[in-house]
TORFIZA-370084 format. One line per 10 residues: number of its first residue (from 1); their letters; for each residue x, y, z of C-alpha. Coordinates in steps of 0.25 Angstrom, whole numbers, plus 5000, padded with zeros to 4 digits. Each point is the difference from the previous one (the first is absolute). Layout:
BEGIN
NUM> A> X Y Z; ...
This chain:
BEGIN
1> XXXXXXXXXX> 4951 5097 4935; 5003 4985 5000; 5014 5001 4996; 5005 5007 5013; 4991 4989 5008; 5005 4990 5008; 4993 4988 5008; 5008 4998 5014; 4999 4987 5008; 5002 4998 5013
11> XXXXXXXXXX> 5004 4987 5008; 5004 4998 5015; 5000 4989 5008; 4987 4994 5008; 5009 4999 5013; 4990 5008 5010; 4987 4995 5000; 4992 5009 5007; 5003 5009 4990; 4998 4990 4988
21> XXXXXXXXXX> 4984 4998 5005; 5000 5015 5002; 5004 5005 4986; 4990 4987 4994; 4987 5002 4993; 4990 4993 4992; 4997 5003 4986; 4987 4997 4993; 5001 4991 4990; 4994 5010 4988
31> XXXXXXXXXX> 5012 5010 5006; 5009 4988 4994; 4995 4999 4988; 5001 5014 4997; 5014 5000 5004; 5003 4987 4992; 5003 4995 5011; 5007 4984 4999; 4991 4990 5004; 5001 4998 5014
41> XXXXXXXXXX> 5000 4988 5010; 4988 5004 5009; 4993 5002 4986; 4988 4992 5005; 4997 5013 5011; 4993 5013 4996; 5014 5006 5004; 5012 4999 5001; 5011 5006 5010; 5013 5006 4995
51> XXXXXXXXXX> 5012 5007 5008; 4997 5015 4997; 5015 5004 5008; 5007 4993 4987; 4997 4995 4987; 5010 4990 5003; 5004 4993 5014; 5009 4987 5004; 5001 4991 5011; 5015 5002 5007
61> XXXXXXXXXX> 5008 4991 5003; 4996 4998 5015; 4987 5001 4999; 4998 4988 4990; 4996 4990 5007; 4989 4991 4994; 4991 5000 5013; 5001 5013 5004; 4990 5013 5000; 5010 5008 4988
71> XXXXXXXXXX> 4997 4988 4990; 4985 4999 5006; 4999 5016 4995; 5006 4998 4988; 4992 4990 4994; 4989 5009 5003; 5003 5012 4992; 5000 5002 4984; 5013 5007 4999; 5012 4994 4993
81> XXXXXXXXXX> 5008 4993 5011; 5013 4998 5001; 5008 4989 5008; 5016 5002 5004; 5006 4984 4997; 5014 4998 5002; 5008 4989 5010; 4992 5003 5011; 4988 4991 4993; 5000 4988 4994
91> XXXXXXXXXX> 4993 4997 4986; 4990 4991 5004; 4995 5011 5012; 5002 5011 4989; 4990 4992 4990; 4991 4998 5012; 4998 5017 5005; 4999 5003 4983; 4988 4989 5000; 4995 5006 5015
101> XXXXXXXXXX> 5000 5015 4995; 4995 4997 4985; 4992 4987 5002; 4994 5005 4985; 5015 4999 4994; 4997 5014 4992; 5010 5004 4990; 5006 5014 5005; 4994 4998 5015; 5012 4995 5008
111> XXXXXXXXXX> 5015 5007 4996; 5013 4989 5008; 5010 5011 5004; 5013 4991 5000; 5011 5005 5009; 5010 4990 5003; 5012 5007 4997; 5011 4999 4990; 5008 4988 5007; 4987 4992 5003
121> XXXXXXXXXX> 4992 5001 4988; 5005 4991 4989; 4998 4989 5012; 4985 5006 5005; 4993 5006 4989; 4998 4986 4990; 4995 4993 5012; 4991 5009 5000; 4996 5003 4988; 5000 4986 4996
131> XXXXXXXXXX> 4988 4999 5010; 4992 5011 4995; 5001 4995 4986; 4995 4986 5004; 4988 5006 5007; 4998 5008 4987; 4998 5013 5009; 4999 5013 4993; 5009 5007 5008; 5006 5013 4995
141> XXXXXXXXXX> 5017 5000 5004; 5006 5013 5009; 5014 5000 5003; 5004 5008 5012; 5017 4999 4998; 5000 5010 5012; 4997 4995 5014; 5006 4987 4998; 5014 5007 4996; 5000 5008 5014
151> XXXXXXXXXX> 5012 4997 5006; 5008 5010 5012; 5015 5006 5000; 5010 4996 5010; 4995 5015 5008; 4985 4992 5000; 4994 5011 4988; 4990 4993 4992; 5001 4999 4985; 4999 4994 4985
161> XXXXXXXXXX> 5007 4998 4990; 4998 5003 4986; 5007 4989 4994; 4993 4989 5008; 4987 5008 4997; 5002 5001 4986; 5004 4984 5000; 4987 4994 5007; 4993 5007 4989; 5007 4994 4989
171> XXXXXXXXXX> 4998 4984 5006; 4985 5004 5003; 4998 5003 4987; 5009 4990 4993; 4995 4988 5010; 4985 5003 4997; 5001 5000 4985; 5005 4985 5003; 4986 4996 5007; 4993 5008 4989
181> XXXXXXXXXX> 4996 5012 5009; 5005 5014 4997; 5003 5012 5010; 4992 5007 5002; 5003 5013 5009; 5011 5004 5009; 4999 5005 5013; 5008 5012 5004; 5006 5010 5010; 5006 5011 4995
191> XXXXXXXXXX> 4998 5015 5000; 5003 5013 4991; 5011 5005 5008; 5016 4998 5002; 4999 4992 5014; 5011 4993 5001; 4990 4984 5007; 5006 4991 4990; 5013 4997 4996; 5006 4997 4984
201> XXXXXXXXXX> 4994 5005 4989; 5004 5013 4992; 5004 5001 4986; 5014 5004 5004; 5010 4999 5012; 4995 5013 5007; 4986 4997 4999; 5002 4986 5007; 4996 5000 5016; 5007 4993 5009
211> XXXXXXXXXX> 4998 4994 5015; 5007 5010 5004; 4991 5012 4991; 4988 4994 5009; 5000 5013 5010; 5002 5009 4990; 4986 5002 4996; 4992 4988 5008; 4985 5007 5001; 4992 4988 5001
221> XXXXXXXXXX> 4992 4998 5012; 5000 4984 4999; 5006 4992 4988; 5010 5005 4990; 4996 5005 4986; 5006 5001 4987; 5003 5013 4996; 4997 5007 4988; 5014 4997 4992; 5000 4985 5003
231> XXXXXXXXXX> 4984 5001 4997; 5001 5004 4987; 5011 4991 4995; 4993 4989 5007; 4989 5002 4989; 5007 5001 4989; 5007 4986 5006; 4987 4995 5001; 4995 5004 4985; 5015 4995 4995
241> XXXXXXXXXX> 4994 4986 5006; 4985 5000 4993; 5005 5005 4988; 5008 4987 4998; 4988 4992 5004; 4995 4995 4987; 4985 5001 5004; 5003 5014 5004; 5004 5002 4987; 4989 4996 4991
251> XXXXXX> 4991 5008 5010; 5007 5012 4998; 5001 4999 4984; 4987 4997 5001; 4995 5013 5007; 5009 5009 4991
């Protein structure tokens, strides 16, 4: 019944290439159309190629680099691509790997994951932006408020915290509005469970993890993850946010 169906997407990053090609196919052109398919930048062939690993894949941050063979594949395939930016990248370079891997400038084509983090990105983000709104790009805006919060403890543990997390969201969102552009979607690591990665968070004092919580429940195999308490009130954080948005609004009320 189509009330208990769900559509999931996946996403990872492009990072092994072999792999990429592997999991690459080419899909006819009447396939397209009968999937409603956007158009698509190598619409002039009889097919076009798509990912089939991932509906959605991104260029990482070391692999970005506007000559090399990640950015050659990307502009190859018909999937949504998305681009990490942040201080490593200046705008004029950014502006030139969105033109490289959408040459066509299709709306919806190219997603610019920002992570700067929360000290940098009131001084990074409008340089950019400023750029991608000058070239009239029709980007869509991701903000990844986790990997460029990552900081160690004085023991070397590596962590986040919830606070500068919940803060690089609020400028991203707040400094886009200013360039007329609009968040889009937020990049997240987080899991279900009470692991105890990230510290802050937690409605009351003995939710709240500290640095040194960290080994108490510490499962992930590489970078820390919100748990399911500091999960949850991170979304009603972020819905507290829109809801203030006055074009957030009128869609909304228009919807009910």
């Amino acid at each position: 019944d189509d009330h208990h169906e769900r559509e999931v997407y996946t996403s990872h990053e492009g990072l092994l290439l072999n792999l990429e090609e592997a999991m690459t196919r080419p899909v006819p052109a009447a396939a397209e159309d009968d999937s409603k398919a956007a158009p698509s930048s190598s619409s002039s062939s009889s097919s076009s190629f798509y990912n089939s690993g991932a509906h959605f894949v991104w260029i990482g941050t070391r692999t970005k680099q506007l000559d090399g063979a990640h950015t050659e594949y990307f502009r190859g395939i018909d999937n949504p691509v998305g681009i990490k930016v942040g201080s490593d990248i200046d705008p004029e370079t950014a502006v030139a790997l969105v033109k490289r891997v959408d040459p066509d400038n299709q709306p919806g084509k190219i997603v610019l994951i920002s992570r700067f983090g929360a000290d940098d990105v009131h001084t990074g983000l409008p340089k950019l932006a400023k750029a991608i709104q000058r070239e009239k790009l029709h980007v869509v805006w991701f903000v990844d408020p986790m990997h460029g919060n990552t900081r160690k403890t004085k023991n070397g543990q590596k962590t986040r915290d919830f606070h500068r997390i919940v803060s690089e969201i609020e400028q991203t969102h707040t400094l886009l509005k200013k360039y007329d552009q609009h968040l889009g979607g937020i990049h997240l690591e987080l899991c279900g469970e009470d692991v105890t990665e990230c510290v802050g968070g937690g409605a009351t004092g003995d939710m709240m993890v500290s640095d040194n919580d960290l080994s108490k429940n510490w499962k992930s195999a590489c970078d820390p993850r919100l748990n399911y308490g500091q999960s949850i009130e991170l979304a009603y954080q972020v819905s507290a946010l829109l809801a203030q948005d006055s074009d957030y609004s009128k869609i909304t009320a228009n919807q009910s």
